[in-house]
N, C-alpha and C positions, 0 to 999 in steps of 0.2 A: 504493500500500500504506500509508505515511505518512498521507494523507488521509484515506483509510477508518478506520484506525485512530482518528486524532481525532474524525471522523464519529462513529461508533459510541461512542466515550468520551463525546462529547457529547450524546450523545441521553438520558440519566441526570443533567443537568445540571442545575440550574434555568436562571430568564431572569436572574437578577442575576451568574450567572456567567458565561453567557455574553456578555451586553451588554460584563462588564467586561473580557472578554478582548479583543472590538472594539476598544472604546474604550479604553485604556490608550494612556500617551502614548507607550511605548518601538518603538509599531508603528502601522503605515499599513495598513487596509482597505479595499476597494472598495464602498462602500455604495448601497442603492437610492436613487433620485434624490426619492423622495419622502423618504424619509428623511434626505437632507442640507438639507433645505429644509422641513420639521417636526419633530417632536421626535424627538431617536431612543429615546424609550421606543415610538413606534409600530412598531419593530421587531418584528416577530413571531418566534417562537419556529424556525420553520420555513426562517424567512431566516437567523436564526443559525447553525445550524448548516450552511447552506449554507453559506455563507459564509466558516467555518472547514475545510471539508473542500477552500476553494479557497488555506487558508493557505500558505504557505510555509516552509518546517524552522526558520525563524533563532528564531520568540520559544524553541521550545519545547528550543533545543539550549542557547541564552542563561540558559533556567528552571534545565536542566538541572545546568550550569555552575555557578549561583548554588547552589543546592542542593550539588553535592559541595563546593562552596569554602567554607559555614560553617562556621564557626568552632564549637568546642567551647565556650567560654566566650560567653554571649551577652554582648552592647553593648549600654547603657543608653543611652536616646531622651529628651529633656525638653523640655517644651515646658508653658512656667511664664509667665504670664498675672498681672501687677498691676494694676488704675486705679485709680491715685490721683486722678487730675484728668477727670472727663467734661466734653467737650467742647458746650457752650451753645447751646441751639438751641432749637424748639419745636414741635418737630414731632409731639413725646409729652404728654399731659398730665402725663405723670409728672416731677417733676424727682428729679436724683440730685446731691443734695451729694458734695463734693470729700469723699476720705478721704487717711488719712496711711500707714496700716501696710501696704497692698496692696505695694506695689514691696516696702520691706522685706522682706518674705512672701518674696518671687518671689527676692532675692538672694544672702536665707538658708539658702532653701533650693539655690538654687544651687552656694553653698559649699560644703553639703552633698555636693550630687550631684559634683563635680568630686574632693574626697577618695575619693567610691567612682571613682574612674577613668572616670567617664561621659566623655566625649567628642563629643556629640552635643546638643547643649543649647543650646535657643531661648528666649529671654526677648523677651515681646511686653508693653511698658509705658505708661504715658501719668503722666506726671508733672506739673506743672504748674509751666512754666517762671518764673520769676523777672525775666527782663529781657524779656519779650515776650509776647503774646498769645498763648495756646494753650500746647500740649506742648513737652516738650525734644524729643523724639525726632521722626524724622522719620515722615514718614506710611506708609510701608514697613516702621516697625517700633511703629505702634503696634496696640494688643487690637484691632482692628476685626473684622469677619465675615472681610472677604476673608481678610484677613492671618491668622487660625485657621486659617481651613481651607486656605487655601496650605500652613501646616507640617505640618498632619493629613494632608493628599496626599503632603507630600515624607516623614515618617517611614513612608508604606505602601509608597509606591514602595521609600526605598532603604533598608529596614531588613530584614536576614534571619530566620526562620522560630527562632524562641527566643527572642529581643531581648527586652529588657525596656522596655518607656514608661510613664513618668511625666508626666501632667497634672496641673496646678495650676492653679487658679485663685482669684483674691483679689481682690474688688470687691463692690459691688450684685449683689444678687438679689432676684427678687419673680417672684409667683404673675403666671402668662398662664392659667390657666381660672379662672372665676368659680364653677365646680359643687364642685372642691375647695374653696376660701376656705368655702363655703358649709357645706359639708360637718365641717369641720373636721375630717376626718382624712385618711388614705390614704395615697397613694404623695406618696412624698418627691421625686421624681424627674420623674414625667411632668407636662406642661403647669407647669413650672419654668423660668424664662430667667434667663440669664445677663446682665450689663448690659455690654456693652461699651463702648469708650470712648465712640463716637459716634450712641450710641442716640436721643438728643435731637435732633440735626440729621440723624436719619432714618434712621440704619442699623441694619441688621436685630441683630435677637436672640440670641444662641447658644441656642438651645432645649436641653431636657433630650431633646425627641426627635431634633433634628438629632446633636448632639453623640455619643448612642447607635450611632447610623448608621454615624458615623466607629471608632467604638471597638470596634462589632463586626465590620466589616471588618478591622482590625487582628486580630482575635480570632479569626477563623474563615477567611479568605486568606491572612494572614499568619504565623498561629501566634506571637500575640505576647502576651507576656505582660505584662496594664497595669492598672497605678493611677491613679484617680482621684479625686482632695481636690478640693472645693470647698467654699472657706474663705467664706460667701456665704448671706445670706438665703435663704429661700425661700417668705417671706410680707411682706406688707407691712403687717402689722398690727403687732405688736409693741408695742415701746416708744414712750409716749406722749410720756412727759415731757423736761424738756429736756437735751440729753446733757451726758454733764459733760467734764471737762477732761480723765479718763484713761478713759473707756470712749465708743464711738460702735458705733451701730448700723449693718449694712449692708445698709440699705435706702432705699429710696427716701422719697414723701412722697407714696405712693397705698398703699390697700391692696392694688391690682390692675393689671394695665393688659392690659387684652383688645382695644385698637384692635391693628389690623392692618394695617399700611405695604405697600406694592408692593414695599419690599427685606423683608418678611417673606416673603411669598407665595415669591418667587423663591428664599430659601435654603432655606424645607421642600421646593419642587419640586423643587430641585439635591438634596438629601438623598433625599428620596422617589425621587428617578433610582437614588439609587447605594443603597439600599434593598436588603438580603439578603429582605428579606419586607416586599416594599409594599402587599402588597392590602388592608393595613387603612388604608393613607394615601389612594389616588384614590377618588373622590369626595370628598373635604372642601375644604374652602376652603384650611385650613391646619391643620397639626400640634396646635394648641393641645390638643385633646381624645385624640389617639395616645399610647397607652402606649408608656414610652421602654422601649427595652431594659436600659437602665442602671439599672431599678427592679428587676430580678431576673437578675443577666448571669449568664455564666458564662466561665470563664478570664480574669476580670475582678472587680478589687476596687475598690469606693467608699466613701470616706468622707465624707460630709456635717458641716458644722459645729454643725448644729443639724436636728431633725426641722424639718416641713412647716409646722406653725402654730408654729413661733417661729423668734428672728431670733438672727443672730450680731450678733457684736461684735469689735472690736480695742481692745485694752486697756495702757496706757502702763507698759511694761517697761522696768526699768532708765533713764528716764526718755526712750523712742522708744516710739510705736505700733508695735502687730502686731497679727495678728489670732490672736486667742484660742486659733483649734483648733491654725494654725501655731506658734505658739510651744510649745507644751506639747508637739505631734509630735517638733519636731526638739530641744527638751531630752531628751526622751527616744532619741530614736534617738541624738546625739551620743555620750549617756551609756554603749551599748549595746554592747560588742565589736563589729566588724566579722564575728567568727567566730559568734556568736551572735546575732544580731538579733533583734526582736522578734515577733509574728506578730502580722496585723490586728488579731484580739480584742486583745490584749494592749496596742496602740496606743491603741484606742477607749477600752478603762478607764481605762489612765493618764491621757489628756486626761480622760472624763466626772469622775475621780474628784479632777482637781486643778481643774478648773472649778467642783466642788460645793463646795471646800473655799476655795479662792479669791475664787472670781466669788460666794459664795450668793448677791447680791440680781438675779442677770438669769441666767433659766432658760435654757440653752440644751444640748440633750443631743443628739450628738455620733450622726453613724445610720453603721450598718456595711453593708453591702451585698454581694453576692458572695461569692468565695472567700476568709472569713475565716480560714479554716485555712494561709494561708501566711506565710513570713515576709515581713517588710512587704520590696517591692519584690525579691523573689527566686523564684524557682521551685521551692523546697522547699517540697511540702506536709506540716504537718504538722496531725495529727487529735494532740487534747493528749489524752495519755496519762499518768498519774498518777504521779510521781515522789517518792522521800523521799531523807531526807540523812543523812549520816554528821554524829552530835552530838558522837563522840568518840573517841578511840583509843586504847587504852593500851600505854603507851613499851614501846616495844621489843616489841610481841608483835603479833599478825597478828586480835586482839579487838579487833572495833569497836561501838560502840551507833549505833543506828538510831533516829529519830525516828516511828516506828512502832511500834506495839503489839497485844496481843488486841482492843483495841477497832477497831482496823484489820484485823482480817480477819486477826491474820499469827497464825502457829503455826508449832511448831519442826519441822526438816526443809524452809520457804520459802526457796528459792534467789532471789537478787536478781543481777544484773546490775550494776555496781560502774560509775564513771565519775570522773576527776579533775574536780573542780571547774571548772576553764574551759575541758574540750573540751568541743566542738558535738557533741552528738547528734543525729543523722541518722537517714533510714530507713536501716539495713542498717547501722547502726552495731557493732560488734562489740567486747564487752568483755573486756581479758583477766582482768578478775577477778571472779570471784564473792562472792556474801556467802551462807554457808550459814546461818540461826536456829540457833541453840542454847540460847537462855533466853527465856522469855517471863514476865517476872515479873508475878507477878497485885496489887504493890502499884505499881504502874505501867503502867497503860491504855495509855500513848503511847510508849513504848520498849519495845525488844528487844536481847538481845544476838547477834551473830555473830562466825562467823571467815572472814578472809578465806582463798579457796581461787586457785590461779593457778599455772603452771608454772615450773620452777625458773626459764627462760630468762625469763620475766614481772614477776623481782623487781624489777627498776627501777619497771616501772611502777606494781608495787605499792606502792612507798614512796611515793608519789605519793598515795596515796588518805591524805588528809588530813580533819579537822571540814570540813562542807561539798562534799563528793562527793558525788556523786549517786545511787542505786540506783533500779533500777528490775525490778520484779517479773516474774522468770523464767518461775517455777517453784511454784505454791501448796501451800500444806500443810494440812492439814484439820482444824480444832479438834477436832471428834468423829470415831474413825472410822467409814466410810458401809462398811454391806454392798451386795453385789447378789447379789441370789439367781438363778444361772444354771441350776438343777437344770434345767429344761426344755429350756435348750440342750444338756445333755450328749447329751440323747438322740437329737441331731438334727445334732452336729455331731463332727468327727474329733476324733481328741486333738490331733492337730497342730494346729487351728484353735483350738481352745481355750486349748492350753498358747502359744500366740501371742495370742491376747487377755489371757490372763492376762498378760502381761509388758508388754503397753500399757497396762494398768491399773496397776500397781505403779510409774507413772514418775509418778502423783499419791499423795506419800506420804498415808496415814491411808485412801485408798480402798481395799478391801478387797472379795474375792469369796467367796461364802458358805463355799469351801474353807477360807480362813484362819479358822474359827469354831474353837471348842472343840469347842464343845457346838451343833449347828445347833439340835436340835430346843427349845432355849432362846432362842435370838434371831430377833427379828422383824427381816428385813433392812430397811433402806431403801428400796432400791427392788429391783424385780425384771425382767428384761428376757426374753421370750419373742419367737419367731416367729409371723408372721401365717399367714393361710394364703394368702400370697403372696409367700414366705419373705423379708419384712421386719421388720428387728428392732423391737420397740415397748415403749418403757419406763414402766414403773407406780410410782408410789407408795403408800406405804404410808400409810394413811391412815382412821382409826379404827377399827383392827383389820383392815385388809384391801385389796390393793392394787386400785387404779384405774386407768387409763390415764391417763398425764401429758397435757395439752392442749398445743397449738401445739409438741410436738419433733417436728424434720425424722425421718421416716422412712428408716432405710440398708438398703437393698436387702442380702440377704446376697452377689447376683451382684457387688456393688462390688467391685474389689481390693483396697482399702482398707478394708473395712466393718470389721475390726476396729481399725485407728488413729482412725478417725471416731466409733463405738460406743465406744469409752474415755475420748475427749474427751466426747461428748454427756454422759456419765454425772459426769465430773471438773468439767464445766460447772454443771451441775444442782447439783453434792453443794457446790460453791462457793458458788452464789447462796442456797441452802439452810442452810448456815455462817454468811453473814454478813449474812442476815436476822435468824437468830434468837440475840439474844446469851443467852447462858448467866445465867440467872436468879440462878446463886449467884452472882454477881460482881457483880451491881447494887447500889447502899445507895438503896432509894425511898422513902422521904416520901411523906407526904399532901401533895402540893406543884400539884394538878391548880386552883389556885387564884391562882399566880403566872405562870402564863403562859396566852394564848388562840391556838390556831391552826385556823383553820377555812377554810370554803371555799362561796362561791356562785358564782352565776351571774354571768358580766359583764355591765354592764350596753349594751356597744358592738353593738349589731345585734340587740337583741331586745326584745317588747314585753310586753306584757301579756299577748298569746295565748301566749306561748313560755314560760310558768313551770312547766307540765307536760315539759318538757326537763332538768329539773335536780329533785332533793326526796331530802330526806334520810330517815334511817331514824329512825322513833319511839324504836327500841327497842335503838340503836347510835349514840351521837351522832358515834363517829368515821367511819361508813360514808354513803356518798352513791352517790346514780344517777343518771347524766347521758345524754346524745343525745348521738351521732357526731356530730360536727362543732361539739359548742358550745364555748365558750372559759368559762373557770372560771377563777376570780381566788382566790387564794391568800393569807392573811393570816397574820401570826407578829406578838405585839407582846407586850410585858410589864404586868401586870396592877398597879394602884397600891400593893398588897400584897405584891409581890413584894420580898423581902430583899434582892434582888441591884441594884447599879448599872448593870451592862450584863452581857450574854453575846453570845457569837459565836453565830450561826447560818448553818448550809448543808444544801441542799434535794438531795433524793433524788429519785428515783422508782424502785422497784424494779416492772419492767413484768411484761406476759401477755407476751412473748415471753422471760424469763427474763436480762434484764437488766437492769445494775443505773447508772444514768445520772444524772448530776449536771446539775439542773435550774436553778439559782439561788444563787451569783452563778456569774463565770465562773471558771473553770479557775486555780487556784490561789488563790483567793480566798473571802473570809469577808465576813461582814456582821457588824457591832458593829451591837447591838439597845440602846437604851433604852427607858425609859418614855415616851418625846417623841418616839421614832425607831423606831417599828415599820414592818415592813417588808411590801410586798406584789408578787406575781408573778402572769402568768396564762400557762394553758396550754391549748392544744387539746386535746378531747379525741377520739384516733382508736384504731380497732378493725385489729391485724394483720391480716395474710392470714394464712388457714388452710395449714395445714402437712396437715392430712387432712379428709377432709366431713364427718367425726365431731368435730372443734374445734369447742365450744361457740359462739354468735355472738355471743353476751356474753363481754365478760374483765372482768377486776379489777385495777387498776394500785394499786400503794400507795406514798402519796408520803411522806416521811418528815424533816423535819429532824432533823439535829445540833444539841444546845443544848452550849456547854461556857463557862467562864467564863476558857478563855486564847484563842489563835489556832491553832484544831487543824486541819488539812489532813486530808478523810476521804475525800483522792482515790485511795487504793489497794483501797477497795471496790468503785472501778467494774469492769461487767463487763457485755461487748459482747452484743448479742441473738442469741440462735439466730436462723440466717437460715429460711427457710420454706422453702425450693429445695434445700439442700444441707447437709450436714454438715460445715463445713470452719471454721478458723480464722482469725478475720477478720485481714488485713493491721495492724501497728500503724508507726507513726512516733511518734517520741519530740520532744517540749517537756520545757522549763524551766520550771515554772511557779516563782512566787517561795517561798523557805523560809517557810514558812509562821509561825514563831517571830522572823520579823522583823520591821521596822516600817516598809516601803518605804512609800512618796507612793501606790505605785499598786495600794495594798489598798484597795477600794471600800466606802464605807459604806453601807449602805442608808436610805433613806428612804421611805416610807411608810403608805398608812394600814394602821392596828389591824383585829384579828381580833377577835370578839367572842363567840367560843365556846369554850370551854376544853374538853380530852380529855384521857387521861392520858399522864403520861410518867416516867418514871425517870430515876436517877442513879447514877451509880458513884463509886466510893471507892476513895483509895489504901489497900491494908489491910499488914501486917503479913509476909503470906506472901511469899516469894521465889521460889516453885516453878512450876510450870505444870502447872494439875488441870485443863484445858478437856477432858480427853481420858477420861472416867469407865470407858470401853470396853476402855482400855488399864491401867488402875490407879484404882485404888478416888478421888474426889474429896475434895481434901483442904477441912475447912472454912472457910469466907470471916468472916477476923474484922471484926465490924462495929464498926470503928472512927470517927471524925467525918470525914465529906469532906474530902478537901485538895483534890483538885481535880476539881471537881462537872464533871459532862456527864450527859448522857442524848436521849433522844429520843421523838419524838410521832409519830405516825403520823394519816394520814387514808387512808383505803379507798373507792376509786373503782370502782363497776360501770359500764361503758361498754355500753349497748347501741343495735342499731343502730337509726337512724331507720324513721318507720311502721313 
């Protein structure tokens, strides 16, 4: 019965699972005789599972065991790689000078890992001994091939299903394919070798595709969650000239090296064996050309120290080598709470942005790979969701200002979500205090005032909310209020069904259904929503006199049980991204200023020719509007014009999409770009076409990408807002980050650098004016006038308009 049952399990299996459950060293199987005396990839499929259905109860009661017995908290795994000293040989054309910062690398971080309570931690070094030929260490514990992948076996073996692992590595690097070098772009990762100690006197490689092999088995049998730094060339082109006394490159003294050794061969076949997906490996001679998996993993994050065509370096700190990307990680991580840590992104900029400020004369920018959305070395994912701060509080009263404003999307009745300054926000975080708006002053763009709300037994922790808490947006509230004209449905639905949507509607204050009018037969609502004739709800806009059907919103079935909680969001969705597209024209102060800045947009020039220029062409008769091909990538430019009266402004990039979101494209997630006239900045984007949400969605969209110009440090992360999904009506999942206060002056606010735009379009500005009131709301009370006083603190924004349609 046992038997059959694994039988039968196993027949859904692939061969890489099953060979591994053979072959695992914790059990003894009886195997065919050709196959103890050939390879045992010539195992066929068929014998495997024979074979298993002859097992016996012990691995699978042992699995079992291991299973109930983890631990709730996982255990960190490390296994952290320096050579300083490569050992002299000639067996490679390639030679690799000795370096100095790699061990340090590997010790520091160590230190590191043993404060988090790691416990598990391999350090594999080659030093270059002093009183004798060759390494300190002995040969059991130096970088070699063997000795890697002996630790990378013992962490699969005895590590359980959550564990966290840390690889490091700090040495030589350099390209093994000649088609990439050639190429000068692509994957950072595949046909990439690692140099270990004794690569010269002939041993093998760490490939980017071996090492893959190992780390998604950890990944996918193990259920282990890992990081990957390698601190490490990945070209051997680089730097020409001669190194100086506080920086060295880590690279070799080839630009390549594509000879292929008998211990090469043997470590791709030994990889290739234990392969989850080998069939792209037999037939080749060797790996060099295999895409690694560690160029797009998943439940696996990488960081490289430099892209593909350029080289790291270790750089002489505090008067010691280190390598570049190491040093600026673990400043950062040191500096970080334990309770808060940082997330990938957030790693990446800090290092790219104190390398640019630092290192400027040796280019090397820093590649992120994988699950960037977690915190570095933990298993909290977090998707960075837009946070503001408390700027102040006045003594003794429950009034705080918020470093948000109408220019932020915010209007009174927005409920925020309240946090002390140095708790961790988590998913499922739960706050006990609220911040209700109550003022939104129109001579102040960027604050708001509120009160805080919380239960009597909550007072503690509301004394807590101090300058510098955190809020995070509940609850939105609507500058103008949005009708929806439901006449159609009364005729079609109960009161009770009604008089229950209506109450889903009123928990988005300023939405409104045609009942709360005066006067209907004087307002044009917003939008209107009727049934199909397959009684599906479908919502219209209103739109030069007369409503239309909206493109790309999911259609709610009326048989949903839910259809009226899902219809009050889709509408509260809509009337939001619809808000804080269009700002209120009386509150702008604009100049004729379309002279002082240029942002525009062509084609890239990375994968297209001469025949490919009918893919991209802009409009005669709209210089902001352009039309592109599915699939082309568009390069994006912002810079400031020699005319321009200003020294610098802050810019950040939008895109308000065809699926009715609104997503920050450029820089990352809490972050500004400082623009000069020397320092214009540029980005490129794919351009791709949703899925239709009905057959009637247009096959063209229109995406509109949008910067913020302002001349302080403004954070316009409370605009975002997530895309209607195609499939369903529901509300996407959020997980809460930290990003940095945005009125600060932290090291890891990144600058932009780039080339100039050389098209100018228009843009506007707003002004602090005189009024104290909030008139965003004309629907609700007459607008009161915008006195046009001189700028104090200038912003505004450009737009460019993208028609995406699809190819042929």
């Amino acid at each position: 019965m046992f038997s059959h049952a694994i039988g039968a399990q196993a027949a859904a299996w692939p061969r890489w699972k099953l060979r591994e459950l053979l072959f695992s060293r914790d059990r003894k199987v009886d195997l065919p005789k050709r196959v103890k005396y050939e390879s045992k990839a010539a195992l066929n499929l068929r014998e495997c599972k024979s074979i298993l259905q002859r097992r016996d109860k012990s691995y699978w009661s042992i699995t079992k065991s291991k299973q109930e017995k983890m631990a709730s908290k996982p255990e960190i795994w490390g296994l952290l790689i320096g050579v300083n000293h490569y050992l002299p040989g000639n067996e490679r054309k390639v030679k690799y000078n000795d370096l100095s910062g790699c061990v340090k690398d590997v010790k520091a971080f160590r230190s590191y890992l043993e404060k988090r309570n790691a416990r598990h931690i391999t350090t594999l070094t080659s030093t270059k001994s002093h009183d004798r030929d060759g390494p300190e260490e002995e040969t059991s514990q130096l970088p070699n091939h063997p000795n890697v992948i002996r630790e990378l076996e013992r962490i699969i073996k005895d590590s359980r299903p959550g564990d966290l692992v840390y690889f490091h590595y700090s040495g030589h690097g350099i390209r093994r394919d000649a088609d990439a070098i050639e190429a000068d772009e692509g994957d950072d990762i595949s046909g990439t070798a690692l140099a270990l100690a004794d690569v010269m006197k002939g041993g093998a490689y760490l490939t980017g595709y071996q090492l893959g092999v190992y780390i998604k088995r950890m990944v996918f049998e193990k259920q282990l969650r890992v990081t990957v730094v390698l601190d490490s060339c990945f070209s051997g082109r680089g730097l020409r000239d001669a190194e100086s006394q506080e920086y060295t490159t880590r690279c070799g003294d080839e630009e390549l090296d594509t000879d292929v050794l008998q211990s090469d061969v043997d470590a791709d076949e030994a990889a290739a064996f234990m392969d989850l997906d080998d069939d792209d490996y037999f037939g080749t001679r060797n790996a060099m050309k295999v895409r690694s998996w560690l160029s797009d993993p998943t439940g696996c994050t990488v960081l490289t120290a430099c892209e593909s065509t350029e080289t790291a370096g270790e750089y002489s700190f505090e008067g010691e080598k280190q390598g570049i990307l190491t040093y600026w990680m673990l400043k950062l991580l040191l500096e970080s709470p334990e309770t808060c840590r940082p997330t990938y992104t957030k790693v990446r900029d800090y290092v790219a942005d104190n390398i640019e400020r630092a290192h400027l004369a040796k280019k090397q920018s820093p590649v992120l790979l994988g699950d960037a959305d977690h915190t570095f070395l933990g298993q909290e994912q977090v998707v960075e969701r837009p946070v503001g701060h408390i700027k102040g509080r006045r003594p003794n009263t429950d009034i705080v200002e918020l470093d948000l404003g109408w220019a932020h999307g915010v209007a009174k009745g927005a409920i925020y979500d309240v946090f002390p300054e140095k708790e961790n926000i988590r998913m499922g975080s739960i706050s006990r205090v609220k911040a209700q708006v109550t003022e939104v002053p129109d001579n102040n763009p960027f604050r708001s005032k509120a009160v805080l709300q919380y239960a009597p037994e909550d007072s503690i922790a509301a004394a807590e909310i101090k300058p510098g808490s955190v809020v995070l947006l509940q609850t939105w509230s609507l500058h103008l209020d949005t009708f929806v004209d439901i006449s159609s449905l009364r005729q079609r639905l109960s009161r009770d069904q009604i008089e229950g949507f209506e109450s889903k509607t009123k928990q988005t204050p300023g939405l409104l259904l045609d009942s709360d009018a005066e006067k209907l037969e004087d307002l044009d609502c917003d939008f209107k929503v009727a049934l199909d004739q397959d009684s599906c709800f479908e919502v219209h806009i209103l739109e030069n006199g007369k409503h239309t059907p909206m493109p790309r919103v999911p259609i709610v079935p009326l048989s949903d049980n839910n259809w009226d909680f899902k219809l009050a969001y889709l509408l509260s969705h809509l009337a939001r991204f619809r808000d804080i597209k269009s700002i209120d024209k009386n509150r702008i102060y604009a100049p004729s200023n379309s002279e002082w800045f240029s942002f525009s947009v062509e084609l890239s020039d990375e994968g297209y020719g001469s025949d490919d220029l009918d893919l991209f062409a802009g409009d005669p008769e709209d210089p902001s509007a352009f039309r592109a091909s599915e699939g082309t990538t568009l390069r994006f430019s912002f810079g400031m014009n020699e005319n321009c009266k200003y020294e610098s402004v802050y810019a950040s990039f939008y895109v308000f999409d065809a699926s009715w979101g609104v997503s920050k494209v450029h820089p990352g997630p809490g972050q500004v770009y400082e623009v000069t006239k020397k320092t214009p900045v540029d980005f490129t984007l794919e351009m791709t076409i949703p899925g239709k949400c009905t057959p009637q969605d247009p096959e063209e969209i229109i995406d509109t990408v949008r910067v913020f110009i302002s001349m302080t440090r403004i954070n316009w992360e409370d605009i975002t807002l997530p895309e209607l999904p195609s499939h369903a009506c529901t509300v996407p999942p959020s997980i809460i980050t930290l990003p940095a206060d945005p009125d600060s002056k932290n090291p890891d606010e990144v600058i932009g650098r780039g080339a100039g735009g050389s098209q100018s379009h228009i843009d506007s500005f707003a002004n602090e004016d005189d009024d104290s009131s909030d008139s965003r709301n004309p629907k609700r009370r007459p607008a009161k006038p915008v006195k046009k006083a001189p700028p104090k603190n200038i912003w505004g924004f450009m737009d460019l308009n993208l028609t995406t349609f699809p190819k042929n």
